[in-house]
C-alpha positions in Angstrom: 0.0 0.0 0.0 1.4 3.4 -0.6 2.1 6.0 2.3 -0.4 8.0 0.8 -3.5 6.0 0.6 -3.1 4.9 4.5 -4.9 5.6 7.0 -2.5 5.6 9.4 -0.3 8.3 7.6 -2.9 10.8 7.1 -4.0 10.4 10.7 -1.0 11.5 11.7 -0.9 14.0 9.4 -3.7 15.6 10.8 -2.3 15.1 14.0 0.8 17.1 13.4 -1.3 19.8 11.2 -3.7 19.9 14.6 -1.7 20.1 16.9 0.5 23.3 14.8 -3.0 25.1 14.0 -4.2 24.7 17.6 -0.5 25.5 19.5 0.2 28.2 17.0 -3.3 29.6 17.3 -3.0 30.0 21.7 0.4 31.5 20.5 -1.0 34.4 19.7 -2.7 34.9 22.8 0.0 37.2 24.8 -1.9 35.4 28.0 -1.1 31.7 26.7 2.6 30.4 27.7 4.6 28.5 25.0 4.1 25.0 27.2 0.3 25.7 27.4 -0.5 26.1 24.1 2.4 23.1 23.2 0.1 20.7 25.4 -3.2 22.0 24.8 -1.9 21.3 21.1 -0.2 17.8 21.7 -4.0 17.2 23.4 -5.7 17.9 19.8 -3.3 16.1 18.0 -3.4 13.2 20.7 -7.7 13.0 20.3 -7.2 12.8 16.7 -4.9 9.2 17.1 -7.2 8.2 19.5 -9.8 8.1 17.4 -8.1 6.4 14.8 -7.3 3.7 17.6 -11.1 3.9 18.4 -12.2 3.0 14.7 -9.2 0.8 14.1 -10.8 -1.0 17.2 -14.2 -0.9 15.7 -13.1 -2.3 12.5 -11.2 -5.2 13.9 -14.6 -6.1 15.9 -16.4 -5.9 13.0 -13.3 -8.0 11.0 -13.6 -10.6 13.9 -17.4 -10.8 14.5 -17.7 -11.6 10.2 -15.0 -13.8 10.8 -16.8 -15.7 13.8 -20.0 -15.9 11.6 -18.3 -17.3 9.0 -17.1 -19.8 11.1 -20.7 -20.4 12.6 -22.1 -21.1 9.1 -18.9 -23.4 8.6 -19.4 -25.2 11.5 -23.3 -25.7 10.8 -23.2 -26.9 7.3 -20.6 -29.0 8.3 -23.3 -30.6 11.3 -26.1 -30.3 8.2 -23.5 -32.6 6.1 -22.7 -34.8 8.5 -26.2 -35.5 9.8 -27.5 -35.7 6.0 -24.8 -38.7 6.4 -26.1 -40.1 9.3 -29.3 -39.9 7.6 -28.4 -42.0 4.7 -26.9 -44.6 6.7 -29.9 -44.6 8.8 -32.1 -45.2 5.8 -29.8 -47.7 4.8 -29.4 -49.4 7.8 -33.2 -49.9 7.7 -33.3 -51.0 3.9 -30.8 -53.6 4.8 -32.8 -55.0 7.8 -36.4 -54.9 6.2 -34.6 -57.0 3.4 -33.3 -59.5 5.5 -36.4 -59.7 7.4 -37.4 -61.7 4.1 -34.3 -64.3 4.9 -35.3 -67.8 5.2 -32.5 -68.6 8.1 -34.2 -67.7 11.6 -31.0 -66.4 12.9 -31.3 -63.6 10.6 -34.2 -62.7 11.0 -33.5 -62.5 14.8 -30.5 -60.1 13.5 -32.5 -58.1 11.1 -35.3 -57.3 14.2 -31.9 -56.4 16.6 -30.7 -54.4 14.1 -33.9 -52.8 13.5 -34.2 -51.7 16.9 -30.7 -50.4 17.1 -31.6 -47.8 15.2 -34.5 -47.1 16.9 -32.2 -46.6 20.2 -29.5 -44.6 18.5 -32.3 -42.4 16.0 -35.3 -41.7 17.9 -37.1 -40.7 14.9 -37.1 -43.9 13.6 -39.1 -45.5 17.0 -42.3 -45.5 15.4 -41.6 -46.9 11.9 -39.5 -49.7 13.3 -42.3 -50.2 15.7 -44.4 -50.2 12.7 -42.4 -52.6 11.0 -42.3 -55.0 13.8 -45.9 -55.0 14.2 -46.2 -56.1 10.0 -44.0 -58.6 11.3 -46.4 -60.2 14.1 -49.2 -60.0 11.4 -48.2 -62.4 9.2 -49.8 -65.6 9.2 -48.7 -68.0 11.6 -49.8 -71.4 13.1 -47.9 -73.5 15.5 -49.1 -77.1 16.2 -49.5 -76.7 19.8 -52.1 -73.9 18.6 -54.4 -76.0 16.5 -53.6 -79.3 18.7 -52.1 -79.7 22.1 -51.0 -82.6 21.3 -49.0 -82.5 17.9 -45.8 -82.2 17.9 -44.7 -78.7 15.8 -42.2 -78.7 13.3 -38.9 -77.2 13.6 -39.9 -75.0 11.0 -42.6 -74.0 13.6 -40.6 -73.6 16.5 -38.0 -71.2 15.1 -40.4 -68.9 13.7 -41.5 -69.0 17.5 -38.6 -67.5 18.5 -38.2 -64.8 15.8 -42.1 -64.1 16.6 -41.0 -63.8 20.6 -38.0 -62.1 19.8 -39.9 -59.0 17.8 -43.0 -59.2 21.0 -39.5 -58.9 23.6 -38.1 -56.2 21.2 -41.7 -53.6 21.1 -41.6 -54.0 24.9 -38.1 -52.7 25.2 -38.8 -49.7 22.6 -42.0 -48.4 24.5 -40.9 -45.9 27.2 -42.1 -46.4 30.8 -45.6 -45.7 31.9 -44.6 -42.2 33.8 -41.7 -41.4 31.5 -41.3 -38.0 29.3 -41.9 -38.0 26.4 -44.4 -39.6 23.0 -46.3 -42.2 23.2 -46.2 -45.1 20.4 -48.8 -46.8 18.5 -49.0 -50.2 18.1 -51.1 -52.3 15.3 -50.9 -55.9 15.9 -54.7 -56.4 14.3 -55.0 -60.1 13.6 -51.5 -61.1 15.0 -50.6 -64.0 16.3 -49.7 -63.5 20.0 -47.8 -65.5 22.9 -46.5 -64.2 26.2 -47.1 -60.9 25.2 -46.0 -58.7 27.8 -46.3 -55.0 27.8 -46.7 -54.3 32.0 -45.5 -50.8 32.6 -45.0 -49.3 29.6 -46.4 -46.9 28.3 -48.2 -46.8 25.1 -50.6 -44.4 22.4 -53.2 -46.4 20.6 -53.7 -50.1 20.4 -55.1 -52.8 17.8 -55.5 -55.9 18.8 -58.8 -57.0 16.5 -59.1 -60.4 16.2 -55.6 -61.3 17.4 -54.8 -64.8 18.5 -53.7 -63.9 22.3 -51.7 -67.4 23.1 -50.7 -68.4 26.9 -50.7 -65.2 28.5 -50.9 -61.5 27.8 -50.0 -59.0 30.3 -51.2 -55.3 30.7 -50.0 -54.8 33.9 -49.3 -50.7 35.2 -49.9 -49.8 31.4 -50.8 -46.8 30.2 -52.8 -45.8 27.5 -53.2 -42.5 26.2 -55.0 -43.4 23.1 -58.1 -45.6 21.8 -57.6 -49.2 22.8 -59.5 -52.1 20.3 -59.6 -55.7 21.0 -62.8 -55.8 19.2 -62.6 -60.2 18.9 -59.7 -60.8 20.0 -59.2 -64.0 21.6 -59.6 -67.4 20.4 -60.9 -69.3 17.1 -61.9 -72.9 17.0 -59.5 -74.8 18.5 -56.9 -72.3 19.8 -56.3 -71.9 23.4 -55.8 -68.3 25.0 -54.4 -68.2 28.2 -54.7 -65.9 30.8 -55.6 -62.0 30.5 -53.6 -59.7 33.0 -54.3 -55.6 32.9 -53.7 -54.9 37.0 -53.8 -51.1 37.3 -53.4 -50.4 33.8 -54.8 -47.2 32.8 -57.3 -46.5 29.7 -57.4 -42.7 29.4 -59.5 -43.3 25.7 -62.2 -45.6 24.6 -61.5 -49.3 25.4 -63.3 -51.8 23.5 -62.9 -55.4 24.4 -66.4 -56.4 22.8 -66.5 -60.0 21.5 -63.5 -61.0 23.1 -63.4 -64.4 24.2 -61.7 -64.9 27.6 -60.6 -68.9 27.7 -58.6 -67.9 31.0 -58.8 -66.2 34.3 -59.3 -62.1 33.0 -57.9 -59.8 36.0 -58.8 -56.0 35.9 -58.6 -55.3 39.2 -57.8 -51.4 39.9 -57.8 -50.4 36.6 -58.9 -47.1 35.5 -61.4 -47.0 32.2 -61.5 -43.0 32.0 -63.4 -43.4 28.5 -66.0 -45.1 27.2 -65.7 -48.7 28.0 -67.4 -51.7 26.5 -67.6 -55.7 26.7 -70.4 -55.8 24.9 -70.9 -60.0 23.5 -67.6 -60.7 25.6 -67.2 -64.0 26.8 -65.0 -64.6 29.9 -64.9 -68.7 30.7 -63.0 -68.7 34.0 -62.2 -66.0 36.4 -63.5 -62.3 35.7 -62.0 -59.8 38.3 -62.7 -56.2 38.3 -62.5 -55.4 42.0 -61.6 -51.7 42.8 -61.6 -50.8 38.9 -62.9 -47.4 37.7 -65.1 -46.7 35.0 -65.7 -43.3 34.2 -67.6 -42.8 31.5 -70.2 -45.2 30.0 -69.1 -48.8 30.2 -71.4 -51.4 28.3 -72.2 -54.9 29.5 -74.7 -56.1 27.0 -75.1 -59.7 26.3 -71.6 -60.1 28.5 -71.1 -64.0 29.7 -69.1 -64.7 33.3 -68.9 -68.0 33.3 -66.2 -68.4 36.2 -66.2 -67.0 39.8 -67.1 -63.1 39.2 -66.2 -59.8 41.0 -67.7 -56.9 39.8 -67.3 -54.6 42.7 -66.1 -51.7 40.5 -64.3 -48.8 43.1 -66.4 -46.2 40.7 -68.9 -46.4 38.4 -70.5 -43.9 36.0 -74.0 -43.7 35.5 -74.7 -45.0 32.0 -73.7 -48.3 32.6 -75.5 -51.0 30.3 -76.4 -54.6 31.6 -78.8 -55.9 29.0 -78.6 -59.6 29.3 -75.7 -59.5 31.1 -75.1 -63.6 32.5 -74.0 -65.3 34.9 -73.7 -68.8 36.2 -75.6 -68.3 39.5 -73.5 -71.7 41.4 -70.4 -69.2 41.0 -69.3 -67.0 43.7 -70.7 -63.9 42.0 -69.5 -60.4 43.9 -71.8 -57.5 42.5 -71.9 -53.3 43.3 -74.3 -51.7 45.5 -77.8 -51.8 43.3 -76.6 -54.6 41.5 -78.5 -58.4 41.2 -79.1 -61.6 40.1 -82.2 -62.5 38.5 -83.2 -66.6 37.8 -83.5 -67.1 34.1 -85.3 -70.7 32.8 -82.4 -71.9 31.5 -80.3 -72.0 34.6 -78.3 -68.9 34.3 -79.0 -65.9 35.9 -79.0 -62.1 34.6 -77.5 -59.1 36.3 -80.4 -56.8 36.8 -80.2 -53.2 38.2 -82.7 -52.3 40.8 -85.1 -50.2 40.4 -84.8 -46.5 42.3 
């Protein structure tokens, strides 16, 4: 840069020019003394290189502060790159396991579902589409020997298919957060799956379809939560399939819960669980046990042509008002435990009806 064009020089040209114009200007003030005016000058000529220092300050910051934005926008499309990355191999990552979910060797199968729900764990985005996936995976068609008849023998074909099957059921329990945990709630359709030792106590979970889903040896609602509609509109059993026992222990419903038509073959317990929307077992059939002592329903919760076939507690902690009992049976030789304004009524047949008294 020449001398001439920088700043620098002419600021200290106009320094020296200052500080002659003021000095020689008190000079010729008789009352002024040579030192006075000298530092009243050098004071003029000083404010003039402090202000260059000022602005060179101001234009550094400025320098610096584009400088640290630049680097900002770096750093972020750098992140925005690297997460674009993650993406794809994400989306890859699930390709891969989807495909292999087709594999006709068990064991990867088993690794496909485990890989599946490693990315669910590392990209939480991805929790409800694996979930999704593993739920198409429990709906495929599926019958074990010991399902149609106790006493065949299944094939081996049969019992490693088993496992995958258990190993995807074990896998949605572990994705769905905890019933008081932060956070979303998942939803699960498992409409016409084929289920066994399905176990989803404590967790917590949005909507759930289980219509017409084959419920095999035990399924357990224990401390669930449920935030959104439950179906199990026939769920249960078809003709020659066993379904074991029904456990939902203080789970709670905060949506509709529909368990009409669902065929019970097992104990049922629903004891202190909360039905906070409308509620219906409306044609259910339960063949053993049906407990419902200290459960809550409140909103409507329909009864109509219900069957207790087993010993029978229905002494509900709270009740709403529209509750519906049309032909609601019993088998009167059972220990049957009703609600205050509750009671049996002989029918020709043998069974007996629950009948709400009058007033």
């Amino acid at each position: 840069m020449r001398l001439w064009k920088s700043p620098l020089a002419w600021t200290f040209l106009a320094s020296v020019v200052l500080l002659a114009a003021v000095g020689g200007w008190l000079l010729t003030d008789p009352a002024t003394s040579r030192s006075d005016a000298l530092k009243t000058g050098g004071l003029a000529g000083g404010a003039v290189v402090a202000l260059y220092a000022l602005w060179l300050n101001d234009r550094r910051r400025r320098v610096e502060e584009r400088r640290q934005d630049i680097e900002r926008q770096r750093h972020e499309l750098e992140a925005q790159r690297a997460e674009q990355d993650r993406e794809r191999v994400a989306d890859e990552r699930f390709a891969k396991a989807v495909e292999l979910l087709g594999n006709s060797a068990d064991q990867v199968r088993v690794g496909a579902l485990h890989a599946l729900a490693g990315l669910a764990r590392s990209r939480p985005s991805y929790t409800q589409t694996v979930l999704d996936v593993l739920c198409s995976y429990l709906r495929r068609p599926f019958l074990h020997g010991r399902y149609e008849k106790p006493t065949r023998d299944p094939t081996s074909e049969e019992e490693l298919e088993l496992t995958v099957r258990l190993t995807a059921q074990r896998l949605i329990s572990e994705l769905l957060p905890g019933r008081d945990e932060p956070g979303p709630s998942y939803d699960l359709d498992l409409t016409g799956a084929v289920l066994e030792y399905l176990d989803l106590s404590g967790k917590l979970v949005g909507g759930l379809l289980l219509r017409h889903a084959s419920l095999h040896s035990s399924t357990n609602f224990s401390g669930c939560r449920f935030t959104r509609r439950v179906y199990l509109t026939a769920a249960g059993t078809d003709k020659g399939r066993l379904v074991g026992y029904f456990r939902c222990r203080g789970a709670v419903f905060e949506s509709h819960a529909w368990f009409s038509a669902v065929n019970f073959t097992e104990t049922a317990d629903f004891s202190e669980t909360t039905f906070a929307g409308p509620t219906t077992f409306k044609d259910a059939k339960f063949a053993k046990d049906a407990v419902f002592t200290d459960a809550v329903a409140a909103d409507s919760l329909d009864l109509r042509w219900t069957w207790f076939a087993g010993q029978t507690d229905l002494r509900f902690a709270s009740l709403a008002d529209a509750v519906s009992l049309y032909n609601t049976r019993v088998r009167p030789e059972k220990d049957v435990q009703l609600p205050d304004g509750w009671e049996l009524e002989e029918l020709r047949d043998g069974d007996a009806r629950i009948v709400a008294r009058a007033g």
